[in-house]
MARNULUM-688795 format. One record per residue (C-alpha): x, y, z; residue number from 1; residue in one letter. Coordinates in steps of 0.05 Angstrom, whole numbers, always signed. Example, Ala and Ser with C-alpha at 12.3 -4.5 7.8 and 13.67 -1.06 7.14 Angstrom:
2
c1 / c2 / c3 / k / r
+246 / -90 / +156 / 1 / A;
+273 / -21 / +143 / 2 / S;
//
This chain:
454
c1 / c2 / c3 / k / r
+1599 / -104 / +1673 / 1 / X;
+1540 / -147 / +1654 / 2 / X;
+1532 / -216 / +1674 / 3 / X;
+1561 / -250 / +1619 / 4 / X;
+1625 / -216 / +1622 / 5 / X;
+1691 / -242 / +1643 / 6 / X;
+1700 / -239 / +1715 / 7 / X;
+1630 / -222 / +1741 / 8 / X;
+1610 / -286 / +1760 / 9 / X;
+1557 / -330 / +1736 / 10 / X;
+1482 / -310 / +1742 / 11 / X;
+1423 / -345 / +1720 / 12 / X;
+1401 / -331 / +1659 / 13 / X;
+1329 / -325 / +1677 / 14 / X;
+1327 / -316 / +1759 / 15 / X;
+1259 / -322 / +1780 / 16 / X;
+1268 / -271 / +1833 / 17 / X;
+1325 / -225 / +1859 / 18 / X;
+1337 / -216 / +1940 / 19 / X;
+1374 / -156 / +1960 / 20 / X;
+1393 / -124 / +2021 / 21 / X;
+1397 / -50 / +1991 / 22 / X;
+1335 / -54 / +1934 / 23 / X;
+1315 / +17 / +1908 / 24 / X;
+1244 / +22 / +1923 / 25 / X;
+1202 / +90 / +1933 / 26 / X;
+1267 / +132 / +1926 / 27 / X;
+1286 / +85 / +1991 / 28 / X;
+1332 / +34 / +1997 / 29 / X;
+1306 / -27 / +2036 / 30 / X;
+1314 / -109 / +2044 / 31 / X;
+1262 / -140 / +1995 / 32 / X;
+1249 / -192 / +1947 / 33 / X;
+1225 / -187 / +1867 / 34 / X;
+1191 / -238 / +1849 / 35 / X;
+1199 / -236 / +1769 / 36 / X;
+1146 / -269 / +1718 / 37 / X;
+1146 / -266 / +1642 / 38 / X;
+1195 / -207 / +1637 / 39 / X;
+1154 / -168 / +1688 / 40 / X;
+1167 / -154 / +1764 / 41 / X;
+1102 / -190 / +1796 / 42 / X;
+1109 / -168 / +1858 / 43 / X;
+1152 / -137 / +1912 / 44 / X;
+1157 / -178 / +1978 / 45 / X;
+1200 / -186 / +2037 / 46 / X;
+1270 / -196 / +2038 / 47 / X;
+1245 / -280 / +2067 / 48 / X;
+1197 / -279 / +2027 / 49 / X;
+1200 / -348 / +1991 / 50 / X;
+1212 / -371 / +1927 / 51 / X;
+1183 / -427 / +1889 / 52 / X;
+1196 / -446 / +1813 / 53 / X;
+1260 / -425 / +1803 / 54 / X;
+1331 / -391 / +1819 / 55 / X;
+1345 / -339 / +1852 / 56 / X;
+1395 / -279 / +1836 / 57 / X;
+1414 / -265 / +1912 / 58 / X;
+1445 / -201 / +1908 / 59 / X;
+1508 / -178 / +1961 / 60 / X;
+1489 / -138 / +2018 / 61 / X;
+1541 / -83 / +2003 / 62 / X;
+1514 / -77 / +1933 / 63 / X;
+1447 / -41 / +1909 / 64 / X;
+1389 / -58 / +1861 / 65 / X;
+1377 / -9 / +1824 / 66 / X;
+1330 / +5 / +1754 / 67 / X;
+1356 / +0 / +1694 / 68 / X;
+1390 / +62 / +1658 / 69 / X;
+1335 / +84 / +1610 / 70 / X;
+1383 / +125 / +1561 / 71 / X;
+1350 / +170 / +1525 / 72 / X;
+1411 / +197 / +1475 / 73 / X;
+1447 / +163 / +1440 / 74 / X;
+1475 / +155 / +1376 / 75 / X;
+1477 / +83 / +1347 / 76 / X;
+1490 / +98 / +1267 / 77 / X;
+1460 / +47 / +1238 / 78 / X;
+1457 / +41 / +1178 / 79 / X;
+1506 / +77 / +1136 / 80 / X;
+1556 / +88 / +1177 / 81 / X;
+1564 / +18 / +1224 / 82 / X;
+1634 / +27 / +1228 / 83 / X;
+1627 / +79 / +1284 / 84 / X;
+1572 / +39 / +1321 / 85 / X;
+1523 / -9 / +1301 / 86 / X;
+1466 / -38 / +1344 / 87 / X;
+1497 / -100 / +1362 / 88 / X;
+1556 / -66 / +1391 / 89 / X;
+1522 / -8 / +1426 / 90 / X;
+1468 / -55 / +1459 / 91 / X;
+1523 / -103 / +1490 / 92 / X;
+1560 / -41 / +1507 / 93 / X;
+1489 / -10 / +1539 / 94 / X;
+1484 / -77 / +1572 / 95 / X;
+1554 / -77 / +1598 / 96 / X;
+1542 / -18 / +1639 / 97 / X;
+1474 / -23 / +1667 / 98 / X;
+1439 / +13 / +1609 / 99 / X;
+1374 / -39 / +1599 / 100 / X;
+1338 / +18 / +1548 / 101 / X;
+1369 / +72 / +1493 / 102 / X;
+1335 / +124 / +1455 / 103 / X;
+1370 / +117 / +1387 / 104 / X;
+1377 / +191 / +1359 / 105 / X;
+1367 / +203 / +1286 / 106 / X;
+1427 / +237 / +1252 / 107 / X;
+1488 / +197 / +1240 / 108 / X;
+1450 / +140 / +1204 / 109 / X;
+1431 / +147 / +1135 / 110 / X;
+1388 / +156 / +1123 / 111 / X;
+1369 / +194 / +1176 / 112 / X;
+1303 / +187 / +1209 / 113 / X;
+1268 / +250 / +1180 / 114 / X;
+1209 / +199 / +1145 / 115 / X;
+1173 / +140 / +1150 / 116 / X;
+1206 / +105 / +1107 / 117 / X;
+1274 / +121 / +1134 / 118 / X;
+1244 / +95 / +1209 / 119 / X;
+1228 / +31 / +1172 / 120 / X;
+1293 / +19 / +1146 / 121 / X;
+1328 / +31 / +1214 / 122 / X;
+1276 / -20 / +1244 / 123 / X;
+1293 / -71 / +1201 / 124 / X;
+1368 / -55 / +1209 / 125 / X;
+1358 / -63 / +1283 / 126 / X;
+1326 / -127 / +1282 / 127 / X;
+1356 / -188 / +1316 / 128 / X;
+1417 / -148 / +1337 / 129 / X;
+1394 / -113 / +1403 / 130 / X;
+1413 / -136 / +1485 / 131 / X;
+1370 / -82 / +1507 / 132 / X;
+1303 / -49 / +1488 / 133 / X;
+1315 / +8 / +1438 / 134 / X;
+1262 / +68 / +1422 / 135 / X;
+1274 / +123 / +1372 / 136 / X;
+1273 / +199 / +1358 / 137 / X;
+1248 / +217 / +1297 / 138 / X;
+1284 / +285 / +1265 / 139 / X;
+1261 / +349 / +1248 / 140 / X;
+1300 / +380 / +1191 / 141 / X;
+1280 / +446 / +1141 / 142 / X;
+1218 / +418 / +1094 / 143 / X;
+1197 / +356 / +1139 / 144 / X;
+1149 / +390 / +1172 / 145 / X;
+1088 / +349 / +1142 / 146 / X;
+1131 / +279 / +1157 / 147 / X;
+1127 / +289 / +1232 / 148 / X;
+1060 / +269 / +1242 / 149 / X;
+1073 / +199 / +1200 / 150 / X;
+1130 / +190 / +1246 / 151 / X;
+1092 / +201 / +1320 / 152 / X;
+1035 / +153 / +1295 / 153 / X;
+1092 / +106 / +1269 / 154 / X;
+1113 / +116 / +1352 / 155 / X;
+1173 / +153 / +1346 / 156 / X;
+1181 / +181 / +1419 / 157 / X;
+1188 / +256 / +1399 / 158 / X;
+1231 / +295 / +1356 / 159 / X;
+1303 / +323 / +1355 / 160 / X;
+1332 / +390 / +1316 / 161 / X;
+1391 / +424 / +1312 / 162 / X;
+1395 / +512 / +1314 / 163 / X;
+1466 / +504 / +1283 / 164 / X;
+1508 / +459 / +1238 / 165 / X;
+1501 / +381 / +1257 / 166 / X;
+1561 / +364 / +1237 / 167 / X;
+1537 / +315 / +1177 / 168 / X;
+1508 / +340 / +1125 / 169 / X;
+1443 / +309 / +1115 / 170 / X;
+1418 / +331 / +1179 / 171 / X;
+1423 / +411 / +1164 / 172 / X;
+1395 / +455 / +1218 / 173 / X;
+1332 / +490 / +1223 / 174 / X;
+1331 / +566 / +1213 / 175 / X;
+1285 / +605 / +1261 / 176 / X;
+1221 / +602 / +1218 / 177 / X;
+1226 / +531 / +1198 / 178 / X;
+1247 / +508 / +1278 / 179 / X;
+1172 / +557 / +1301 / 180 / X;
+1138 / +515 / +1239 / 181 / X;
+1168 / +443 / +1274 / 182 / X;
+1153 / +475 / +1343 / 183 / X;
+1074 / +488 / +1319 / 184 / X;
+1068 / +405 / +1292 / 185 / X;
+1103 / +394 / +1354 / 186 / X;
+1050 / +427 / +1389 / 187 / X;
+983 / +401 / +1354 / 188 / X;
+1020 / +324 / +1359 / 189 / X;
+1024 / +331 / +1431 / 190 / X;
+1097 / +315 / +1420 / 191 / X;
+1164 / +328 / +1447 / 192 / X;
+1220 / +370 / +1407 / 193 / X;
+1286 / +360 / +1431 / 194 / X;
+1337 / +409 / +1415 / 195 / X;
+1407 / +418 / +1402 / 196 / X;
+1415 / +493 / +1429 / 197 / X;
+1472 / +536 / +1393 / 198 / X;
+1465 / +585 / +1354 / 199 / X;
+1494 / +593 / +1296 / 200 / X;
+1511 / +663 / +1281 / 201 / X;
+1546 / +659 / +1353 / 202 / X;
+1578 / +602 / +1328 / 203 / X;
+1603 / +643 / +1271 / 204 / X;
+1630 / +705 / +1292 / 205 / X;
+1671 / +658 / +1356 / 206 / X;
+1749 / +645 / +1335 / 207 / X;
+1755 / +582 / +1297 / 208 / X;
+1823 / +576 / +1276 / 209 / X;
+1857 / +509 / +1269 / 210 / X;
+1904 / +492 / +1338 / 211 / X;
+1911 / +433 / +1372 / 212 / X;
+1898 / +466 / +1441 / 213 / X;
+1841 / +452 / +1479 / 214 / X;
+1826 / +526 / +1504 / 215 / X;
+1828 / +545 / +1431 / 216 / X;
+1770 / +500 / +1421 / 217 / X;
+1734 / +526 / +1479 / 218 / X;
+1735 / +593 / +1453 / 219 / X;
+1705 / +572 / +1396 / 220 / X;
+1646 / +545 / +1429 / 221 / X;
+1631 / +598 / +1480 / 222 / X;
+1574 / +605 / +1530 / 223 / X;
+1541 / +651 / +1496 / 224 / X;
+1520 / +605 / +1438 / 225 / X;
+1484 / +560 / +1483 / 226 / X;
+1436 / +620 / +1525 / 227 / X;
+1423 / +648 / +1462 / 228 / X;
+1398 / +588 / +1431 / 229 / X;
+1370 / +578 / +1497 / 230 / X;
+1334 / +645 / +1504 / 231 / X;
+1299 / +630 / +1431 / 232 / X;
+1285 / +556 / +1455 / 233 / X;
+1244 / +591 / +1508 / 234 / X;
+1217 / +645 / +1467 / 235 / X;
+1189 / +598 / +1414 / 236 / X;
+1161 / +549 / +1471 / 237 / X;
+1122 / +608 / +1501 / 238 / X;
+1083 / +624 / +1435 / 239 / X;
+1067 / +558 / +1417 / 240 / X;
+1055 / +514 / +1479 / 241 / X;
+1101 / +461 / +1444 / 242 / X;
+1131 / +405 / +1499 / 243 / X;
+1209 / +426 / +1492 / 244 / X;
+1276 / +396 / +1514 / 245 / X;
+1343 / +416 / +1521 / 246 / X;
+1395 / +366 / +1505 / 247 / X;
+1469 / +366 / +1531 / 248 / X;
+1466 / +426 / +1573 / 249 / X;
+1545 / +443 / +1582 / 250 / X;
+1543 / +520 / +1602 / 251 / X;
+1513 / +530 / +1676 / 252 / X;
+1502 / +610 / +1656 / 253 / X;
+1439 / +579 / +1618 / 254 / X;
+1414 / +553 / +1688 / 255 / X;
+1377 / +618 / +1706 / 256 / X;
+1351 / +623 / +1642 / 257 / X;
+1314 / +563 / +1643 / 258 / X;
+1296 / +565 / +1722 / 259 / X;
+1265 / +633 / +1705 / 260 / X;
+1220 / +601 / +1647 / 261 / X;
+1198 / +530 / +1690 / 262 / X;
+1168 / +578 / +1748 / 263 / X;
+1134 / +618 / +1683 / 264 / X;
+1100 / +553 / +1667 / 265 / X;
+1141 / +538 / +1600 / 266 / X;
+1137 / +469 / +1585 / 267 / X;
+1217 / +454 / +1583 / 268 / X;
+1258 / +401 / +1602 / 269 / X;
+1331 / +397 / +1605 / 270 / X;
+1390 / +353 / +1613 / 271 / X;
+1464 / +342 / +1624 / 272 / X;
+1515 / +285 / +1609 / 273 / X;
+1572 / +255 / +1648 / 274 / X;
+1625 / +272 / +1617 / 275 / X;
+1599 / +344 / +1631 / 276 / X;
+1601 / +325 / +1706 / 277 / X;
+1657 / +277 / +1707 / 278 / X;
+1720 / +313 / +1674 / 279 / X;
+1727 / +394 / +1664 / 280 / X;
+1774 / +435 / +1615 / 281 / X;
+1832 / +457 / +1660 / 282 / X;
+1846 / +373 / +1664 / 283 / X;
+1838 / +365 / +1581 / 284 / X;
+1905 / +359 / +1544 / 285 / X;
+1928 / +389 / +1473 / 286 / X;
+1908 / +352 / +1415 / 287 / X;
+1867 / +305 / +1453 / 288 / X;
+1796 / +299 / +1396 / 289 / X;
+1768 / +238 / +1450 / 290 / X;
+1753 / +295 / +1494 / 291 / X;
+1719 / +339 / +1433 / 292 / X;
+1640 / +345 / +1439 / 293 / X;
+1591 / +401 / +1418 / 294 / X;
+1586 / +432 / +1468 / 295 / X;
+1645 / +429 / +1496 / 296 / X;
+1677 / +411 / +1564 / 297 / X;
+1681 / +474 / +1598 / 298 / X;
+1718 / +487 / +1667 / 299 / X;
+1708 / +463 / +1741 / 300 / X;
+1669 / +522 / +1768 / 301 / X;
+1627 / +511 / +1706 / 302 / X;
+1623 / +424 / +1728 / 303 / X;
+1601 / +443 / +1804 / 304 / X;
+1541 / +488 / +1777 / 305 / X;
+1521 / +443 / +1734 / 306 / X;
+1516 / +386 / +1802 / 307 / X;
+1480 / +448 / +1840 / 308 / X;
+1431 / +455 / +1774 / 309 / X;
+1413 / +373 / +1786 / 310 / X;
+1411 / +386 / +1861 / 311 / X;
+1367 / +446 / +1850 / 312 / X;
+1319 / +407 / +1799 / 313 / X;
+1329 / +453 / +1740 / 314 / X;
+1371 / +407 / +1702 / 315 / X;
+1315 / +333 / +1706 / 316 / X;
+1363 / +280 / +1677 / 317 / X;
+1434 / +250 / +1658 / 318 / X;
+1444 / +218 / +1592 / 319 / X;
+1505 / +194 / +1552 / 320 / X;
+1502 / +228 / +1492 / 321 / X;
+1543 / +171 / +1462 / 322 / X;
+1564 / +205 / +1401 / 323 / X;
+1631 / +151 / +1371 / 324 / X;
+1670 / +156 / +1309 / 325 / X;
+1725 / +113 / +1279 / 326 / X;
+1799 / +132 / +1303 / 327 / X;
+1802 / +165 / +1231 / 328 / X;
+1746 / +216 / +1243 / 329 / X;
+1767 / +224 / +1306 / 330 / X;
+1835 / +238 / +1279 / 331 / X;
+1824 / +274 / +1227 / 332 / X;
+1867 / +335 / +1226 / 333 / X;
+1923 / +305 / +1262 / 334 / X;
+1907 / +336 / +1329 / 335 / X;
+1875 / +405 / +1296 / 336 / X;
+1800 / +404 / +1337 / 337 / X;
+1773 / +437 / +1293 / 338 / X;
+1775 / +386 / +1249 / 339 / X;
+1764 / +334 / +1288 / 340 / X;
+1700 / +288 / +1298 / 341 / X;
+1660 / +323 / +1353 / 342 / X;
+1628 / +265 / +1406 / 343 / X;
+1648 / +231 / +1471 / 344 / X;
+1643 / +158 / +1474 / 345 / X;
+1624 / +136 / +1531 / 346 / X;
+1553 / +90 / +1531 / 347 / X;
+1582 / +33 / +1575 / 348 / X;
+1617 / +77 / +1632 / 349 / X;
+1566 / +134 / +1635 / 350 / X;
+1520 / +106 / +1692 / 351 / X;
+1586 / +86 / +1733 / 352 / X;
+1622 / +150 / +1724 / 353 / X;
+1560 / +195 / +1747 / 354 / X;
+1553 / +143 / +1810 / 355 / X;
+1626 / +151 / +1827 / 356 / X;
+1621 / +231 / +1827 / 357 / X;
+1562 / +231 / +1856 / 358 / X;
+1582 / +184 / +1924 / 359 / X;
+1647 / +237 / +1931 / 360 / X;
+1592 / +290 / +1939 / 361 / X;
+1557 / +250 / +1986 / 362 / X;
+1501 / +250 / +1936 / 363 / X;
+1464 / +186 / +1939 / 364 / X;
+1445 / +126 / +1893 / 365 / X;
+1370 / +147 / +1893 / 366 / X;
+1389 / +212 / +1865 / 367 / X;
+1433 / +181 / +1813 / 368 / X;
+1372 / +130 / +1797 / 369 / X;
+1322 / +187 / +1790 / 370 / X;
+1374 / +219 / +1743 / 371 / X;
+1384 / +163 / +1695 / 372 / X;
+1326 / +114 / +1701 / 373 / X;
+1266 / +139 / +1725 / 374 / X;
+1268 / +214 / +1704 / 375 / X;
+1285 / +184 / +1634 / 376 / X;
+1237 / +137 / +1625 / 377 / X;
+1183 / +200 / +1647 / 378 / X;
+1216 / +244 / +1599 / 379 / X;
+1192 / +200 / +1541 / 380 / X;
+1128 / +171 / +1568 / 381 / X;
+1161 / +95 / +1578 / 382 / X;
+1117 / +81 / +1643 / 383 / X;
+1142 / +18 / +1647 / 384 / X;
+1221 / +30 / +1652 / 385 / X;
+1262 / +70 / +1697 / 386 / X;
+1222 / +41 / +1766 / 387 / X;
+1228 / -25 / +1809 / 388 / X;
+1150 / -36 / +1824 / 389 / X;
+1107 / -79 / +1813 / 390 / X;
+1079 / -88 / +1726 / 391 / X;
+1147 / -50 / +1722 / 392 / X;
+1189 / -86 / +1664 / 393 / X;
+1239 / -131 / +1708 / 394 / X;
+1303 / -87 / +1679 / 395 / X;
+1352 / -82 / +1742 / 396 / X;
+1418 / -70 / +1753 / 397 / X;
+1463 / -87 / +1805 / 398 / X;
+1518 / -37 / +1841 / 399 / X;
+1572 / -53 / +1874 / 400 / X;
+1591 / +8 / +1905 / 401 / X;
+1655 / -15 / +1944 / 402 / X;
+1681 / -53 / +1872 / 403 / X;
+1726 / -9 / +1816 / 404 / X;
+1713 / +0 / +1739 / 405 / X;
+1784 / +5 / +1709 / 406 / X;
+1770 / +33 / +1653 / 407 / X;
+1809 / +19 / +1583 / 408 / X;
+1779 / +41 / +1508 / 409 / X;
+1802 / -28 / +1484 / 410 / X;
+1773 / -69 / +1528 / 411 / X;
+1706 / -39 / +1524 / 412 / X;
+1647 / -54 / +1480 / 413 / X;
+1641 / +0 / +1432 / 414 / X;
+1658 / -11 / +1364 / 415 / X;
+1723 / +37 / +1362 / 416 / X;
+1771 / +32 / +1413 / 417 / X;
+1764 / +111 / +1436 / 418 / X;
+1744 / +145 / +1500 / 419 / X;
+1752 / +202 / +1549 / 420 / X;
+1747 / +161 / +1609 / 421 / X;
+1806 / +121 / +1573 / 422 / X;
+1851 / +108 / +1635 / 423 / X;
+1816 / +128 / +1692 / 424 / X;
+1794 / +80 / +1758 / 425 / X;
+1725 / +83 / +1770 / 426 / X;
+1700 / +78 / +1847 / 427 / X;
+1641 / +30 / +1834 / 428 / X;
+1618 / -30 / +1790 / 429 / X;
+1556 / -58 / +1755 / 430 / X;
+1566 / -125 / +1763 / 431 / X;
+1498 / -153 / +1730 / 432 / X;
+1442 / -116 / +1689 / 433 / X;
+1378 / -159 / +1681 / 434 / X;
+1339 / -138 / +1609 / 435 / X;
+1263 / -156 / +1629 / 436 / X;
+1287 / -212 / +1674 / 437 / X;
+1346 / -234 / +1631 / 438 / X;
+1415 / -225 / +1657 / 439 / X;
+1453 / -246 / +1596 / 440 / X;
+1462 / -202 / +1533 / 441 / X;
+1423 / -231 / +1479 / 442 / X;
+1422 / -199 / +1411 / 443 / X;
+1350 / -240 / +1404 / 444 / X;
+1314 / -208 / +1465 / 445 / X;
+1318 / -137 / +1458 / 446 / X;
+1256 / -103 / +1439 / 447 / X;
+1241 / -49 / +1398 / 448 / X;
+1191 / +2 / +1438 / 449 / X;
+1146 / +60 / +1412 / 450 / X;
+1109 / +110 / +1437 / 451 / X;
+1046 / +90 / +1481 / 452 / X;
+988 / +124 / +1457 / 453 / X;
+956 / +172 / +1506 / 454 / X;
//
């Protein structure tokens, strides 16, 4: 929870430093004191170090300071279709759970952000309603190829496309000439393309009947549709030097694939989501669409691999890929997946969820830090996020890792009641999240970033 929610206590609304036994510096957690000045960390001192001109956020010495959650996918819909999310719900949701930057994608909105103009328009949709800082993708979709370099000067952070069926209509994928055409731009901008890999003709020739069972749905979204979009991902990066990223890996079989192409020197990134690491199929019930995403949940074999791929450093980051509907798309079909909304909601619990899976591993906070803050703000080029350090941007959060998250849809900040952790305890809580030195959610102080020229 963020500060300004019930029963976190009260915090300062502007501290002018934080003390902390357990403060995430180097990759090492160690006493110190952050001295904070105009929204900036001035300096790092020693734990007595003191303080003059103002309060002091003195944090518990069980609990750690960690950076901010810089998350770099997710899906705000706004405008056009507010009723699933909207900025002012999915920033004071970010907030809530230690998320002090999003990367707003560009499909779901309309328009989507495939132009100029249409980046414009979700800028001035955005204004005065964000608690956190909030960059954007722009969108690569067939015949937008000459928009893209309108859209990097305007300071989108990169670009996102889809190799099969978004889901919405106005967001169609790209076919394999027009994705090596986006690739090329890609390329010459000095950009990033970030890709939703499966194929489509994979896609197509899987079973997609309609059934309410989860393992239905899994077979309909096999393996196979993510290393073949994979293997082309790869193929197309090779040829034309473009910067690429692979969002929401869910099949560990790809991990080879793209460990092979890193030590080749392909320029690829890649990351994973929570609920990938958090839940696995064999747990899923029937009829249950919270639990739908593309690509899907797959079993716990699959889950461990994809920890050993972080652990191994071929998957770089963990993002939300908060993805919400109303309870009507959601739904829709009475229970029949395939009809169903595809997304997991799950912005405010992500950070928590990965912490909590990640201590029963033994895996530590710095790890989780590196996963979600710092790797993130790297993978986009936002030098000052993601990092407690001095010029940093003063956006901390604070862990309590003895406290519990229960978690219940309703009582969370998204705009629909509807998630997959619906239910479940979480080991861990974020009991304040400073956005450049502020601890309370203000729809006035969020900023809107872009990309920092290089």
């Amino acid at each position: 929870m963020s500060a300004d929610h019930p029963g976190s206590g009260e915090v300062d609304a502007r501290p002018a430093a934080v003390r902390g036994r357990q403060v995430l510096l180097d990759g090492v957690l160690r006493p110190a004191t952050l001295l904070l000045e105009a929204g900036r960390i001035g300096a790092v001192e020693g734990f007595d170090h003191p303080v003059a001109g103002g309060p002091v956020l003195e944090v518990p010495a069980t609990s750690y300071v960690l950076p901010g959650v810089v998350d770099t996918h997710v899906h705000v819909n706004e405008p056009g279709r507010t009723h699933w999310e909207g900025f002012a719900s999915a920033t004071r949701a970010a907030h809530a759970g230690g998320v002090t930057t999003l990367v707003d994608m560009p499909l779901n909105a309309l328009p989507p952000t495939t132009t100029l103009a249409a980046l414009r328009t979700k800028q001035a949709a955005a204004r005065g309603q964000l608690c956190v800082d909030v960059a954007f993708w722009g969108g690569a979709v067939p015949g937008t190829v000459a928009e893209l370099e309108a859209l990097h000067e305007a300071g989108v952070l990169g670009f996102k496309c889809f190799l099969s069926p978004s889901g919405v209509p106005e967001f169609p994928p790209l076919d394999p000439a027009g994705f090596a055409a986006a690739m090329s731009e890609v390329a010459r901008l000095d950009s990033l393309m970030v890709v939703h890999a499966e194929d489509a003709a994979v896609l197509e020739a899987a079973p997609q009947r309609p059934s309410r069972a989860y393992a239905d749905f899994l077979l309909s979204r096999p393996d196979e549709a993510e290393t073949a979009a994979i293997t082309r991902v790869l193929d197309v990066a090779r040829v034309t030097g473009a910067r690429v990223h692979v969002l929401h890996l869910s099949s560990a079989r790809a991990l080879d694939l793209l460990a092979d192409a890193r030590a080749d020197g392909v320029p690829v990134s890649v990351e994973t989501c929570p609920h990938y690491l958090c839940l696995e199929a064999g747990a899923i019930p029937d009829a249950a669409p919270q639990f739908k995403c593309c690509p899907p949940i797959r079993d716990a074999a699959n889950r461990e691999q994809l920890w050993q791929g972080l652990l191994d450093g071929v998957i770089d980051v963990v993002v939300s890929d908060h993805s919400p509907a109303t309870a009507e798309e959601k739904g829709r079909g009475g229970g029949d997946l395939q009809q169903a909304w595809g997304g997991v909601s799950g912005l405010q619990v992500g950070f928590t969820a990965v912490a909590a899976e990640a201590a029963a591993r033994g895996i530590g906070i710095d790890r989780v830090a590196r996963w979600m803050s710092t790797g993130t703000a790297d993978l986009v080029g936002l030098a000052h996020k993601g990092r407690i350090e001095a010029g940093a941007d003063a956006d901390l959060l604070v862990h309590d890792p003895t406290g519990r998250t229960p978690v219940r849809a309703e009582d969370l900040a998204h705009r629909n009641p509807i998630t997959a952790y619906d239910g479940l305890t979480l080991a861990g809580r974020v009991t304040t999240t400073l956005v450049r030195g502020r601890a309370t959610a203000d729809p006035r102080w969020g900023r809107m970033l872009e990309r920092t020229p290089t």
